[in-house]
N, C-alpha and C positions, 0 to 999 in steps of 0.2 A: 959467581961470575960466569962460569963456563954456561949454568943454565939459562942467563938472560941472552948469550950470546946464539945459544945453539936450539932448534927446532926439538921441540917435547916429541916423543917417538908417536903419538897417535897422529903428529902433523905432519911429520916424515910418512907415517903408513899412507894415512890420504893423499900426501902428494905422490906416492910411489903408486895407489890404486889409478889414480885421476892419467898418470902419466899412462901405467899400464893399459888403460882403456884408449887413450887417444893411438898409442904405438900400434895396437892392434888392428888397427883398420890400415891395413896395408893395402892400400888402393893407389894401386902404381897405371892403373887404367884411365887413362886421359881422352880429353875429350878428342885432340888431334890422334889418333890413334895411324899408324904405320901398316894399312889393308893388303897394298898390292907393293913389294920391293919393286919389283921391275914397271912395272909403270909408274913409280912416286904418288900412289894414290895413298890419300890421307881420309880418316874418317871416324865415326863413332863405331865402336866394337861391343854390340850391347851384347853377345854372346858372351864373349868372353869376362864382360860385367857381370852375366849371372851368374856362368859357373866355379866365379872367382870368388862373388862376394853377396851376391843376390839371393842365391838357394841356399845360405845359411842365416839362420837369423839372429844367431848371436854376431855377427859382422854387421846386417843390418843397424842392428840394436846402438853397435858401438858407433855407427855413423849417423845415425839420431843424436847418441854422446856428444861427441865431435864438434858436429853442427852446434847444440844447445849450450856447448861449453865457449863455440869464438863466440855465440850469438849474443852470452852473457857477456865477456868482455869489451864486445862492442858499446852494450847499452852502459858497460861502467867508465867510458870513456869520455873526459869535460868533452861537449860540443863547441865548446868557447874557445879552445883553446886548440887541442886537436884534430878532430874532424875539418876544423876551417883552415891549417895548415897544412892537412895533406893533397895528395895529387890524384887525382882518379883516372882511370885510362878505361875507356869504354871497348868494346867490339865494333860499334857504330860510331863513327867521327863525324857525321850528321846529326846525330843527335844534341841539343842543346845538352851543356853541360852544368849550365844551370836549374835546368829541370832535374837532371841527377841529382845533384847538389841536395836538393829540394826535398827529394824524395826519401833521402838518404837521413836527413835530420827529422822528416817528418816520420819515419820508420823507428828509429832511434829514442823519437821523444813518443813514440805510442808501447814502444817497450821497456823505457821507463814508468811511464805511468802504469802497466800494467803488471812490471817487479812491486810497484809500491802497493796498488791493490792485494798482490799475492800473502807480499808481506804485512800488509794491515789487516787482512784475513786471517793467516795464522795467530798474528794478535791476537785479535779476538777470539780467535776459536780457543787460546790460550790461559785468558783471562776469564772465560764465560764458558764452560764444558758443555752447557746444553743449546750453545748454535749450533747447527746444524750445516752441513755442507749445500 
């Protein structure tokens, strides 16, 4: 009983790695960054982007992670259902919003297709040892 209820420890380890890699990218560096107090100037601080997270690369590394980990939960998300009831908010409010819209499910359904190729590859390479990459 306890075991159908409760995560096997190799599933706990993975979600303890997966987490530890995301926590790691402490990138508290935004893109309005706070330049000048006494004048209220506001900006990008790419100095402080590199010495913080740029000039190592095991931080880099982990913000490839990051990236490749929402990028996958994006493409596993129904288009049908949720992409079409959420709200997007742009930088640009001239922009048509249905050209985002657009752009966002054509993105979505080219990253699809291109999980399923990955995955049909490994098939094969699975089922047939002498494909070749």
């Amino acid at each position: 009983m306890v075991e159908d209820c409760c995560c096997s420890y190799e599933t706990v380890d993975s979600f303890n790695e997966a987490y530890y890699e995301m926590t790691c990218v402490n990138i508290h560096i935004t893109f309005d960054y706070l330049l000048d107090e006494a004048t209220n100037l506001w900006g990008q601080n790419l100095t402080l982007m590199y010495d913080r997270v740029l000039k190592y690369p095991g931080r880099v590394t982990n913000l490839y992670f990051t990236f490749l980990f929402v990028l996958r939960a994006v493409t596993k998300v129904s288009i049908n259902y949720y992409l079409e009831q959420a709200e997007y908010v742009t930088v640009n409010p001239n922009k048509d919003m249905q050209l985002q819209w657009n752009e966002v499910i054509a993105l979505t359904n080219l990253l699809n297709q291109l999980s399923d190729y990955l995955l049909l590859k490994e098939s094969w390479k699975d089922n047939f040892l002498l494909i070749q990459n």
